[in-house]
Phi, psi and omega in degrees: 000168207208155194175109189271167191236109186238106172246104194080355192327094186256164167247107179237167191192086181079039175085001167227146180302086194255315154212144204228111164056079166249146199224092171233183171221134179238140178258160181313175201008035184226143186258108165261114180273137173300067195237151180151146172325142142015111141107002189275016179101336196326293182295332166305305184292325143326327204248334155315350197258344163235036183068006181306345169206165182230151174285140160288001137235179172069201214207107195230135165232137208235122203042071150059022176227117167303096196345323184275005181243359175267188181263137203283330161316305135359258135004298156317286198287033182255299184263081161314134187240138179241129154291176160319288184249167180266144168192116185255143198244358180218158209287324145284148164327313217252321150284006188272328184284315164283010172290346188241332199225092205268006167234039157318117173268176202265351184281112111184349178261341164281332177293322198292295153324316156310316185276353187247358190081040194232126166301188181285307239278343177292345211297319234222357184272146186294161172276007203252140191086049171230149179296180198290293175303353173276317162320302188284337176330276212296338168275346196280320177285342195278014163270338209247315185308351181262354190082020191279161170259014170210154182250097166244129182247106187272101175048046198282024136267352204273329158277027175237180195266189191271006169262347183263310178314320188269343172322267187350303206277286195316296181314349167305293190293322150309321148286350158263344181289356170291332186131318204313153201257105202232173159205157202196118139282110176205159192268003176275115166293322214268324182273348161269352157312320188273344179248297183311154154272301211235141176256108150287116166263123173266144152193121180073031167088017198239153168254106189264355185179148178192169182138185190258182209309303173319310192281347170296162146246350172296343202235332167274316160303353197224128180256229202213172189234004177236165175288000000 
């Protein structure tokens, strides 16, 4: 299990402070959620845990090894990312599972649908007509198919509709009752009550509270705005 380290962690960007001096600990096999108003660092700070940005001071480490000294390709497939929207990039399922993992069989690209909650019979249906949430699946296995030990998830329901949403959410959440090690952004208090272990409250790039889910007040007093 992986367990990141934020020590002093600043963000700056054209001269202005998007995130400042966060000092956190996320522990191994727990899902911690990125929560705070509009503009409050999240997605920024997210995208630091697999180098999609780097900070401009401070320090993040992952088991104690500094992110920047590891390769960065690497490093990806250790730490997966589930977007937002879905974007699927090859003419089939079974090849959509195989873009990160190109010697993927196909008894093990079945298996892999079983874990997102997709019959077999999708391995061989074109990507193209598949619903929004059948869409977020299937990028959620072609993430799983690399083997990761963390999971970031940037709001990975709010574009789907609510019945795709709770699909989603439930396959998620199964896979964190498994161990995975996740961080997870979102503008839902309910949804983070039902998927987090743990809380970061962000405002103005600041880490203002934190701690587990039951102990926020950010998240038990508020509600969220997606389903």
């Amino acid at each position: 299990m992986t367990r990141f380290d934020l020590r002093d962690v600043t963000v700056r960007r054209e001269g202005r402070l998007i995130v400042d001096r966060v000092t956190a600990t996320l522990a191994a096999g727990r899902c911690t959620a990125l929560v705070g108003p509009s503009g409050a660092g999240k997605s920024t700070l997210l995208r630091l845990f697999n180098r999609l940005d780097d900070p401009t001071s401070g320090s993040l480490l992952i088991d104690g090894a500094a992110l920047e000294s590891l390769d960065v390709l690497a490093l990806r497939r250790r730490v997966g990312l589930v977007g937002q929207r879905p974007v699927l990039v090859a003419g089939t399922v079974f090849e959509e599972l195989r873009a990160g993992a190109p010697t993927l069989e196909r008894e093990r690209a079945l298996d892999l649908l079983a874990r997102v909650g997709l019959p077999e019979a999708m391995l061989d249906r074109a990507g193209v007509g598949l619903s929004g949430g059948e869409a977020q699946r299937i990028c959620l296995a072609r993430t799983l198919a690399v083997g990761p030990e963390v999971l970031l998830l940037d709001e990975p329901t709010s574009a789907l509709d609510p019945e795709a949403a709770r699909a989603v959410e439930e396959t998620l959440c199964g896979l964190l009752r498994d161990g995975l090690t996740a961080v997870l952004v979102s503008h839902s208090a309910e949804q983070v009550r039902r998927m987090a272990d743990d809380v970061l409250v962000l405002r103005e790039g600041r880490l203002v509270e934190s701690g587990a889910v039951a102990d926020v007040a950010y998240v038990n007093g508020a509600g969220g705005s997606h389903p």
